[in-house]
N, C-alpha and C positions, 0 to 999 in steps of 0.2 A: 083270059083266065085270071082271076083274081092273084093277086098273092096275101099268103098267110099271115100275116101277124105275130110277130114274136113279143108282145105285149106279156108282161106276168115276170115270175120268179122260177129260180130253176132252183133245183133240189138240193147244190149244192150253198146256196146263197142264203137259204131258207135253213139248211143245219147251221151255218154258220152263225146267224140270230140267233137260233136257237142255244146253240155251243154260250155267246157273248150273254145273253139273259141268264143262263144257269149260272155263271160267273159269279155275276151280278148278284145273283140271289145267293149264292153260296156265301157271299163276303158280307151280303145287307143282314141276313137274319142273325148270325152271330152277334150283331153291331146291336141290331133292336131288341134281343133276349138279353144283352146288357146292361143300354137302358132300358127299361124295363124292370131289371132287379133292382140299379141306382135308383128310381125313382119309389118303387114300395119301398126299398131300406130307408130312403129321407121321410118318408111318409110314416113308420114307426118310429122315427127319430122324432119328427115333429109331432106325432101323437103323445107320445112319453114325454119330450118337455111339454108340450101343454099341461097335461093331467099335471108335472112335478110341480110349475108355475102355478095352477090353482089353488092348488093345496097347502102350496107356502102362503098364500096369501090369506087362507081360511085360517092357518094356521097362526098367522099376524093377527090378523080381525080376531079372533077368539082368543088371543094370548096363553096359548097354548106352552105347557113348560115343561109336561111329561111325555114319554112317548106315547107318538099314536100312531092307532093305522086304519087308512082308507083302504074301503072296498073300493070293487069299480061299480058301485051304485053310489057308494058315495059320489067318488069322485065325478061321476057323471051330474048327480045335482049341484058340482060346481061350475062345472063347465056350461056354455053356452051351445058349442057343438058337441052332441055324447059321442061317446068312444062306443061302438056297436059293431063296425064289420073293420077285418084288419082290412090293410091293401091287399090280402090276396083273397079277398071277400067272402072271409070265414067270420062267425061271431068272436066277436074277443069274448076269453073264456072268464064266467063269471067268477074263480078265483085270481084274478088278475088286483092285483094290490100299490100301494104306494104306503112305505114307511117309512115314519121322520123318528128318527131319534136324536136326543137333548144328549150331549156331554156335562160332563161336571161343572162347566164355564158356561153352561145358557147355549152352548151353540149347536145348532139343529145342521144334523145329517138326510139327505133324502136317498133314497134307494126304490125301486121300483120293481115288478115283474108285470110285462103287460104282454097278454100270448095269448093266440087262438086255437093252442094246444098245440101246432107245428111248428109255428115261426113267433119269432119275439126277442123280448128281451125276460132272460134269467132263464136260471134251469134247477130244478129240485126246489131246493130250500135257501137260494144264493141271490138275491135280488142284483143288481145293477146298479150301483153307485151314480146318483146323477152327474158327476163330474166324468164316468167313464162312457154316458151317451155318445155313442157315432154308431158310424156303418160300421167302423170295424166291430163294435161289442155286440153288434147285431147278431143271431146265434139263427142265420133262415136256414131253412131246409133242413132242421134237424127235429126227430119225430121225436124226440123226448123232453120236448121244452114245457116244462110244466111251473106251477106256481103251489107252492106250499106257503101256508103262514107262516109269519116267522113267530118263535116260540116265544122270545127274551118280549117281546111289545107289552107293556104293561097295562098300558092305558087304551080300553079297544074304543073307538068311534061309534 
């Protein structure tokens, strides 16, 4: 008579995998829905300086003295790569803007609102100082991020 073979996994060895995997996964997905926001929040950081940095420069090359303000069509025929889908691959909304204003002394201000209508930077009628660019001034997840012109711009593009 043969004997049986005890070859395989028992029931209890097999929950225990299973126990040690859920773990695992409970502690990974937290970690990767973090990164994940890090990296769209640096990806509208690095959007917004690009667009601020073109504009200064158009704004050099043209010698520009009054205020002005870029659409995001402008800003997009300065750019090399357009600004078209945010990172969380919504269109950026076409009132999305960059405006330079001059002080008394010649010195040029840039401020920005660049939104896909949920996530962005600026909210109502308040652009984003480009000095106050980061993740933190990043305003995600919030449904009322919109882009108004600003009124005071004298000089439109």
């Amino acid at each position: 008579m043969k004997k049986l073979s005890n070859k395989g996994f028992t029931l209890i060895e097999l929950l225990a995998v299973i126990v040690i995997l859920s773990i695992l996964v409970a502690v990974a997905v937290p970690a990767v829905t973090r990164y994940l926001s890090f990296a769209r929040e640096s990806a509208y950081v690095s959007s917004a300086s690009g667009a601020i940095e073109a504009v200064r420069l158009d704004v050099i090359n043209k010698g520009y003295s009054a205020d002005v303000y870029y659409t995001l069509e402008n800003i997009n025929e300065l750019l090399e790569k357009k600004l078209v889908n945010s990172p969380y691959s919504r269109p950026y909304a076409s009132n999305s803007y960059v405006a330079v204003r001059f002080d008394e002394a010649g010195i040029a201000t840039y401020s920005i609102c660049l939104t896909d209508g949920s996530n962005g930077f600026g909210s109502g009628s308040s652009a984003v100082l480009e000095s106050d660019i980061s993740e933190d001034s990043l305003q995600t997840g919030k449904a009322d991020v919109s882009c108004t012109a600003p009124v005071d711009i004298s000089a439109v593009k």
